[in-house]
C-alpha positions in Angstrom: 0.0 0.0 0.0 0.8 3.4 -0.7 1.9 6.1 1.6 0.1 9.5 0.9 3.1 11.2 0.1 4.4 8.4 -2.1 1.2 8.3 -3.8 1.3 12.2 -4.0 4.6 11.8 -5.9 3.5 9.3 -8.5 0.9 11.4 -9.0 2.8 14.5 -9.9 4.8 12.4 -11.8 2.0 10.7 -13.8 0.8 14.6 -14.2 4.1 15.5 -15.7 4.6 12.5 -18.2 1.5 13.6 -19.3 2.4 17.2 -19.3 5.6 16.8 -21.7 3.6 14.7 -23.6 1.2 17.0 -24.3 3.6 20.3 -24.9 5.3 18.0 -27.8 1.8 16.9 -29.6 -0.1 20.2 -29.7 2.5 22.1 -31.3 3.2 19.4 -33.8 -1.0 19.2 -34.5 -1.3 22.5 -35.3 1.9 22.4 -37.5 0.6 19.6 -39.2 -2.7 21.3 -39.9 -1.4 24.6 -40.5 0.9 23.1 -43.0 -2.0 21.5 -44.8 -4.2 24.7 -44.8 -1.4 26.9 -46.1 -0.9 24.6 -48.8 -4.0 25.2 -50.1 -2.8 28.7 -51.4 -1.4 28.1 -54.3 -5.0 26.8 -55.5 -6.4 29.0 -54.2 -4.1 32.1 -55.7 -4.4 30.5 -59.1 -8.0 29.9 -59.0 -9.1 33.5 -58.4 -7.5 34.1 -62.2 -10.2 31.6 -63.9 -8.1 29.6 -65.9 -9.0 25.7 -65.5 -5.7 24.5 -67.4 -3.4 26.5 -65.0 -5.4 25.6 -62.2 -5.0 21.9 -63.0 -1.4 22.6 -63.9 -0.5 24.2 -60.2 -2.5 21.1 -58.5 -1.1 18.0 -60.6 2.4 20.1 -60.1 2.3 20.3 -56.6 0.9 16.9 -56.3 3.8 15.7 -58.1 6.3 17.5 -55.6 4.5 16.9 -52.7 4.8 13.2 -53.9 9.1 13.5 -54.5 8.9 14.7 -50.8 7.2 12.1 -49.4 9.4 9.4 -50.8 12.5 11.2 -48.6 10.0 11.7 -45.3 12.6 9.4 -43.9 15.1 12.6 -43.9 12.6 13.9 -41.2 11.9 11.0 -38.6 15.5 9.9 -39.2 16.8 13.3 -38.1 14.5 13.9 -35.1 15.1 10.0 -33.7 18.9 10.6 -34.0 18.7 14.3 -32.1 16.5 13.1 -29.5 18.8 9.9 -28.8 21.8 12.3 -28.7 19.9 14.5 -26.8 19.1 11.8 -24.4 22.4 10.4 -23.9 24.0 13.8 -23.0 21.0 14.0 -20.3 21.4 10.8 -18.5 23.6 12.2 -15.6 21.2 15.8 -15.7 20.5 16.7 -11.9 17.1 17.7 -10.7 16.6 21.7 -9.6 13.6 21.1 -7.9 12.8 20.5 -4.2 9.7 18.4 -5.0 11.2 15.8 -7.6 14.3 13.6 -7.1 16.5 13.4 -10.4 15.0 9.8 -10.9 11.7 11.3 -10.8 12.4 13.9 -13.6 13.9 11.3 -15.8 10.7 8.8 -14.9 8.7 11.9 -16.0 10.6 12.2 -19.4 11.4 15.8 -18.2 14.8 17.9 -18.7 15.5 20.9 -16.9 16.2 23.8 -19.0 19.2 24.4 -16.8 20.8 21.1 -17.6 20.3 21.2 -21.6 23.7 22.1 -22.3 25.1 22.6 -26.5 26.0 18.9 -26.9 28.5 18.1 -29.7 26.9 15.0 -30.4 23.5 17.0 -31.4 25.5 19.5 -33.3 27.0 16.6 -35.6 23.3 15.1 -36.1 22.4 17.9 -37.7 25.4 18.7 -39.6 25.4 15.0 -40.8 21.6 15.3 -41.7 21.4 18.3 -43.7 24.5 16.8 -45.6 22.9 14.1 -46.5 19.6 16.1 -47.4 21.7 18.6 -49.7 23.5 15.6 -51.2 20.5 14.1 -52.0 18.9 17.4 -53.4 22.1 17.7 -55.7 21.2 14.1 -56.9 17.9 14.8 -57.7 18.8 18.1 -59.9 21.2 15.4 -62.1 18.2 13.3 -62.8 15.4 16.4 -63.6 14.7 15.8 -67.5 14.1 12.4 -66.3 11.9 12.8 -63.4 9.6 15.7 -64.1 8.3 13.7 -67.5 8.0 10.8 -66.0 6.0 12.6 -63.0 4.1 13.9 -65.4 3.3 11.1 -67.0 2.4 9.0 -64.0 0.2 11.7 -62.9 -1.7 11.5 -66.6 -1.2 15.1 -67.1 -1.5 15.6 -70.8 -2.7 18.6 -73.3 -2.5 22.2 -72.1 -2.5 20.7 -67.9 1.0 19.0 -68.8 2.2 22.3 -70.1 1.1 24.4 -66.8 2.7 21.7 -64.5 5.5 21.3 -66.1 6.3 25.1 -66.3 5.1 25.1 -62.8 7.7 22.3 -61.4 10.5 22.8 -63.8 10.9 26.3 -62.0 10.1 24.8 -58.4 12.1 21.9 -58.6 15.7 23.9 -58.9 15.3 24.7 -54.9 14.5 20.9 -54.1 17.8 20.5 -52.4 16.5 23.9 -50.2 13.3 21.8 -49.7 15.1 18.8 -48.4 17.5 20.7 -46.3 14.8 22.4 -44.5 13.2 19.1 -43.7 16.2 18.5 -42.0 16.2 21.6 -40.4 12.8 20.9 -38.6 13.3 17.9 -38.0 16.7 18.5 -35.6 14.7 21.4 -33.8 11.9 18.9 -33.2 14.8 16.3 -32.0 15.5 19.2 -29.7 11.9 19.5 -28.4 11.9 23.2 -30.1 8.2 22.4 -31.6 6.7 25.9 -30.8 9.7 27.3 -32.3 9.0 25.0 -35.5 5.2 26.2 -35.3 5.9 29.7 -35.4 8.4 29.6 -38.3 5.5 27.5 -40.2 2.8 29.8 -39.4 5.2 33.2 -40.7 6.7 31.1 -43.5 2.8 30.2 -44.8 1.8 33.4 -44.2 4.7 34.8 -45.9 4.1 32.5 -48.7 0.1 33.6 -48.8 1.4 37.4 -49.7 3.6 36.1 -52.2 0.8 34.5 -54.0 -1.0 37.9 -53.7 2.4 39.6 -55.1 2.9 37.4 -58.2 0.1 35.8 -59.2 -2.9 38.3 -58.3 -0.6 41.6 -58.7 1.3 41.1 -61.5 -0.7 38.2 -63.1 2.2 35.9 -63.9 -0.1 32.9 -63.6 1.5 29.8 -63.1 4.9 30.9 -63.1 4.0 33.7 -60.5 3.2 30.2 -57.8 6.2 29.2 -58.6 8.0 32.0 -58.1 6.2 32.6 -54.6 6.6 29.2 -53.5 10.7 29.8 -54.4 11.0 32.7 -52.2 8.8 31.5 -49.6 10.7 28.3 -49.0 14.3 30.5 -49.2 12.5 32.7 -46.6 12.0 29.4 -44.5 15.3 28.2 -44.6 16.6 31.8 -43.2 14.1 31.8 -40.3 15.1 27.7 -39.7 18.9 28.9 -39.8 18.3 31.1 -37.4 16.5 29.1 -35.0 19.4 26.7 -35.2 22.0 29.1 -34.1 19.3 29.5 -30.5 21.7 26.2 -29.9 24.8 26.4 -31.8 26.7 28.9 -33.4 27.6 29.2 -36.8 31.0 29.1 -36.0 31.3 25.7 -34.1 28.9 24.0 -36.4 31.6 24.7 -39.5 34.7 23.8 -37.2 32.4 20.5 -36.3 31.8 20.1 -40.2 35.5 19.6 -40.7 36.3 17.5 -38.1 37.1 14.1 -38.3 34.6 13.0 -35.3 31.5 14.4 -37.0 32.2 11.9 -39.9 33.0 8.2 -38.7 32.4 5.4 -39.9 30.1 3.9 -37.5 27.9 7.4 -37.2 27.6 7.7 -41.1 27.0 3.9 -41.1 23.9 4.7 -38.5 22.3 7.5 -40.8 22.2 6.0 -44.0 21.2 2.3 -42.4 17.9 4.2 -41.0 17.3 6.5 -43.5 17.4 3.4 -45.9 15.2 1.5 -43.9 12.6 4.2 -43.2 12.7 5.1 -47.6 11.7 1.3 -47.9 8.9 1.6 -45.1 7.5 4.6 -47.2 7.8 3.0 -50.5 5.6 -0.1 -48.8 3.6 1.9 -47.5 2.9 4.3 -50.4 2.1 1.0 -52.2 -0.5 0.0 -50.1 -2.1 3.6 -50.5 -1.8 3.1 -54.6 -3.4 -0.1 -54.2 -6.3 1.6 -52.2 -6.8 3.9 -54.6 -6.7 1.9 -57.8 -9.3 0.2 -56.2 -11.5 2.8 -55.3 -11.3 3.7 -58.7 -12.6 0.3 -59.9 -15.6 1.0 -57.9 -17.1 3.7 -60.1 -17.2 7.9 -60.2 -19.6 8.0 -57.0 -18.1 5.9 -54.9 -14.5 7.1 -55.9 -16.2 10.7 -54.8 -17.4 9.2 -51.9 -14.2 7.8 -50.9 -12.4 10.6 -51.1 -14.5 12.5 -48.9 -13.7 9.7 -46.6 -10.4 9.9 -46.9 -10.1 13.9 -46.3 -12.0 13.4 -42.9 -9.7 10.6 -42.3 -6.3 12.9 -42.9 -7.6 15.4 -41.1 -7.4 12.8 -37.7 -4.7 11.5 -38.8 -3.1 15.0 -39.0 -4.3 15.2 -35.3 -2.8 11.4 -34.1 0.5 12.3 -35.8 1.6 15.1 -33.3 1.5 11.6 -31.0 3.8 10.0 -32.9 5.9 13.0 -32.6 6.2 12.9 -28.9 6.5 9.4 -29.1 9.7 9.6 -31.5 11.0 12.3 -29.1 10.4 10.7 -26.0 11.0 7.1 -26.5 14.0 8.3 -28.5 15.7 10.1 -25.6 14.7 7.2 -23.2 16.7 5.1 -25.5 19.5 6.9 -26.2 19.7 6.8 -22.0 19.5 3.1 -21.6 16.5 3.8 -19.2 14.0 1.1 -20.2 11.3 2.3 -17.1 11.5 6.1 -18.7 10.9 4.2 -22.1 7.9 1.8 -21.2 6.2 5.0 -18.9 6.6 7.3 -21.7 5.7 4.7 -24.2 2.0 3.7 -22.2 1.7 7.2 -21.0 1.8 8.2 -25.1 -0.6 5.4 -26.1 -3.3 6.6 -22.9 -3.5 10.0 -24.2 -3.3 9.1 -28.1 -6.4 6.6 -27.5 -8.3 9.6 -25.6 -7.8 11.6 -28.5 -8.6 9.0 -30.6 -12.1 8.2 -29.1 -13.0 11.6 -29.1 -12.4 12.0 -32.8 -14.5 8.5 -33.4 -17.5 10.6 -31.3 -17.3 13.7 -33.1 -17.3 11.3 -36.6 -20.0 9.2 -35.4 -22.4 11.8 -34.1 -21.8 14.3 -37.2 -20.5 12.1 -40.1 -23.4 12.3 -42.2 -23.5 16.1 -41.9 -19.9 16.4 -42.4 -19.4 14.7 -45.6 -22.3 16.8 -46.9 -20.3 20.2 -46.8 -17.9 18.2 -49.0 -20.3 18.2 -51.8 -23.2 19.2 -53.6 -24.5 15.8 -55.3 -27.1 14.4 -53.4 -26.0 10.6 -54.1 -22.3 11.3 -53.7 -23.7 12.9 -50.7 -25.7 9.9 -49.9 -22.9 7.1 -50.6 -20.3 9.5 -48.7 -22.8 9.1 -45.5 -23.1 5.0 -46.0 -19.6 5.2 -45.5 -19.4 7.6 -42.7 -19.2 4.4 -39.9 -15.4 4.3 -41.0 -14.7 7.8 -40.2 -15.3 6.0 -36.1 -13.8 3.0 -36.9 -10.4 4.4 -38.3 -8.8 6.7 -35.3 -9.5 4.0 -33.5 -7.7 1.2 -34.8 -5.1 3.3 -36.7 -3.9 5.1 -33.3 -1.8 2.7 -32.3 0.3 2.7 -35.4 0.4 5.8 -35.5 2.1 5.9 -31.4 3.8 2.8 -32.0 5.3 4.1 -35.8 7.2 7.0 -33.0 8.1 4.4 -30.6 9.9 2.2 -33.7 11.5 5.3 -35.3 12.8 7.3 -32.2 14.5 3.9 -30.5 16.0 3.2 -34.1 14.4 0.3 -34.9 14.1 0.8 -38.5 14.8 -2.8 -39.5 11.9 -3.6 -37.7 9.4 -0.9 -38.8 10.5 -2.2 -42.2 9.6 -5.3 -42.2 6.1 -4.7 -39.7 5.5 -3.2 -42.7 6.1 -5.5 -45.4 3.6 -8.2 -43.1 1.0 -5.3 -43.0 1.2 -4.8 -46.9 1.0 -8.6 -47.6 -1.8 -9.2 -45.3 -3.5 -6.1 -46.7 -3.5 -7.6 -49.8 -4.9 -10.7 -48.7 -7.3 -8.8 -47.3 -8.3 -6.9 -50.4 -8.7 -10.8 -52.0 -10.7 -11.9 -49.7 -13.1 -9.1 -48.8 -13.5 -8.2 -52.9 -17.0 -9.4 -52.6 -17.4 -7.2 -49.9 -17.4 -4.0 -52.5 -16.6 -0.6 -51.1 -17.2 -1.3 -47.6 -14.8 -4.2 -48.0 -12.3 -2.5 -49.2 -12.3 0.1 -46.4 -12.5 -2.8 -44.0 -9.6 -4.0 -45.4 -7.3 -0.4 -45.1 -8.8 -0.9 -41.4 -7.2 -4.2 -41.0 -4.0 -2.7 -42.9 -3.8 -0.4 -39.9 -4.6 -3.0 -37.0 -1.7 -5.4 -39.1 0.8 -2.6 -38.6 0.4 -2.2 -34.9 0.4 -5.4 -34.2 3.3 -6.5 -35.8 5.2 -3.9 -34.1 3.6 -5.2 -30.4 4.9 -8.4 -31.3 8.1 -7.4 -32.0 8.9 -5.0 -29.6 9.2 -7.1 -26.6 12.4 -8.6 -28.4 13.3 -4.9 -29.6 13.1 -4.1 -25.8 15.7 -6.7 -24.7 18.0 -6.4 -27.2 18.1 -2.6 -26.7 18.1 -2.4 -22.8 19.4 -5.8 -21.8 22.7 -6.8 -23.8 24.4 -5.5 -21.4 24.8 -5.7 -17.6 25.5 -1.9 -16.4 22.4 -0.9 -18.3 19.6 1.2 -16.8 16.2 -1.0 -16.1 
């Protein structure tokens, strides 16, 4: 039994997991949705000149870019599990300030004192290594451009005068895809560094600074497409200033180019570490971006109102998973610094703790869905039987954050301890189950089809509870002097 002060304590402590927890996922859920909101202003600049061609040219465009991104995602959950593991490490002796909490009990609550974040080398040479490897990359890219933009194009069935808009609109774009890469990077570290409201705010003036640009080019001096391009160029330059400067909150300029020449910042077994990850995570998004083409070839299959239909369903659906995301964040950062410490109580609390407040969230999106689903869907459209097929499907929009929130936790857990292997291959057993799934359920129509996405989900999370008890023991446990 519990003494009252004892129990006192684990309350606080429980409070404060919770706490942190929170502080990480709320900045990264409105940066998510920020970020998605602000993107819509390139359509929405181009649209207010009524041309349907350039319109279609921006969207299939950006689609196209958005898409190049997405397959090097990895550069941004690589980055912030290797900053928060460095970040941990340097923290494992960190003394407590406060009266109330013995230093056991901040590090149980996944808590550092600001006093005690000291300018760690070791963080410093993450992001050195990182945005490296991002500019490299970008470089790379730039070599292969008459390859990839018509083959984009192409795969994107952009043909006719929309071919000729996109293309005008990504050959300009694409020269700053090495900026786009590095900023990534950028983020990423200052999210590794639990600098999330500083990430927000840059997001927020960057958007907003990218909104007036719009206004300048396109609506101003009516450039058309070219004018998006040109304010999505100077908008993402402008980012990569205000990101730069953020950084040098925690190093300055000149000890991250003294570390960028020194022999430490570039061993074997470090560089070994990025590009193993990184590898692994750019195969987990190339399974899992198959499994998304699969869905949708599918939902095509099914006919113009349920393909409507579906992607109504989908948009509610992004929109929570925007939401559960900022829990993977703090589960990356969290489980990540608990790992780089050794400290496998910090790393099962924080872990649980995560999951408890992810499944709240989670719950409360599935009763917001399942009380106003139907009415939802209709403000997405104006045909009554898309309108009608949209709100058959609307028992998915409860079913979804709830069996998808786990992944979503447990995707943070995987990538902040560095478990990439395994996060790969959970994820090739999730894709070939899925499609199993899609065999079976075929009969099933459109609702067997989402049922089997929903299963896709569930497959994910499980694998990874399956393997992590072995992922725990190999991490914590190999050897004796280690923290349990």
């Amino acid at each position: 039994m519990l003494l009252p002060k004892q129990a006192t304590a684990r309350l606080r402590l429980s409070f404060s997991r919770h706490k942190v927890i929170g502080a990480i996922a709320l900045p990264a859920i409105v940066t998510n949705i920020a970020t998605a909101l602000f993107g819509l202003a390139d359509i929405w600049a181009i649209g207010r000149l009524g041309d349907p061609q350039a319109q279609g040219g921006v969207e299939i465009g950006a689609k196209l870019l958005t898409t190049l991104c997405v397959l090097f995602n990895f550069l941004r959950s690589g980055t912030t599990a290797l900053t928060a593991q460095a970040a941990g490490r340097q923290n494992t002796t960190q003394a407590s300030h406060s009266a109330a909490l013995s230093e056991a009990q901040w590090q149980e609550a996944g808590l550092r004192h600001p006093a005690n974040i000291e300018a760690s080398h070791e963080t410093e040479q993450t992001l050195i290594r990182a945005v490296s490897l991002a500019l490299g990359l970008g470089l790379l890219l730039l070599l292969f451009k008459t390859f990839i933009i018509p083959f984009g194009l192409s795969l994107m069935n952009a043909s006719g005068g929309i071919r000729e808009q996109a293309a005008s609109y990504v050959c300009l774009r694409y020269w700053i895809v090495p900026l786009i890469l590095a900023n990534m990077a950028l983020s990423a570290w200052l999210i590794g560094m639990r600098s999330m409201r500083l990430v927000l705010a840059i997001e927020v003036a960057s958007n907003f600074f990218h909104i007036s640009m719009d206004c300048l080019f396109v609506l101003l001096l009516k450039q058309g497409v070219n004018g998006v391009a040109h304010a999505s160029i100077i908008s993402e330059i402008f980012s990569t200033l205000l990101l730069l400067a953020a950084v040098t909150r925690y190093a300055s300029p000149q000890l991250l180019c003294r570390l960028g020449f020194h022999r430490l910042t570039w061993q074997k077994e470090t560089i070994y570490s990025l590009f193993s990850l990184n590898r692994d995570l750019f195969i987990r998004t190339l399974l899992l971006m198959t499994a998304i083409i699969f869905f949708t070839r599918m939902s095509v299959q099914q006919g113009a109102i349920l393909l409507a239909a579906n992607a109504i369903i989908n948009q509610l659906f992004s929109l929570a998973t925007l939401i559960l995301d900022g829990y993977e964040s703090s589960a990356q950062i969290l489980c990540g610094e608990a790992a780089g410490a050794k400290d496998h109580t910090r790393f099962s609390q924080l872990m649980r703790a995560t999951l408890f407040q992810a499944f709240l969230v989670a719950t409360l999106l599935a009763l917001i869905y399942g009380f106003s689903g139907s009415l939802l869907v209709k403000s997405f459209t104006t045909d009554s039987i898309v309108a009608q097929a949209a709100g058959n499907l609307s028992i998915w929009l409860v079913v979804l954050p709830l069996v998808g929130v786990s992944s979503y936790v447990m995707d943070g857990v995987f990538v902040g301890a560095g478990w990439s292997k395994a996060m790969m291959g959970s994820m090739a057993i999730a894709l070939l189950l899925f499609m199993i799934s899609l065999f079976f359920f075929k009969a099933w129509g459109n609702n067997g089809l989402w049922l089997s996405f929903s299963l896709f989900l569930f497959y994910r999370s499980s694998a990874q509870l399956i393997l992590l008890p072995f992922m725990e023991k190999r991490q914590f446990y190999a050897n004796k002097d280690l923290k349990h």
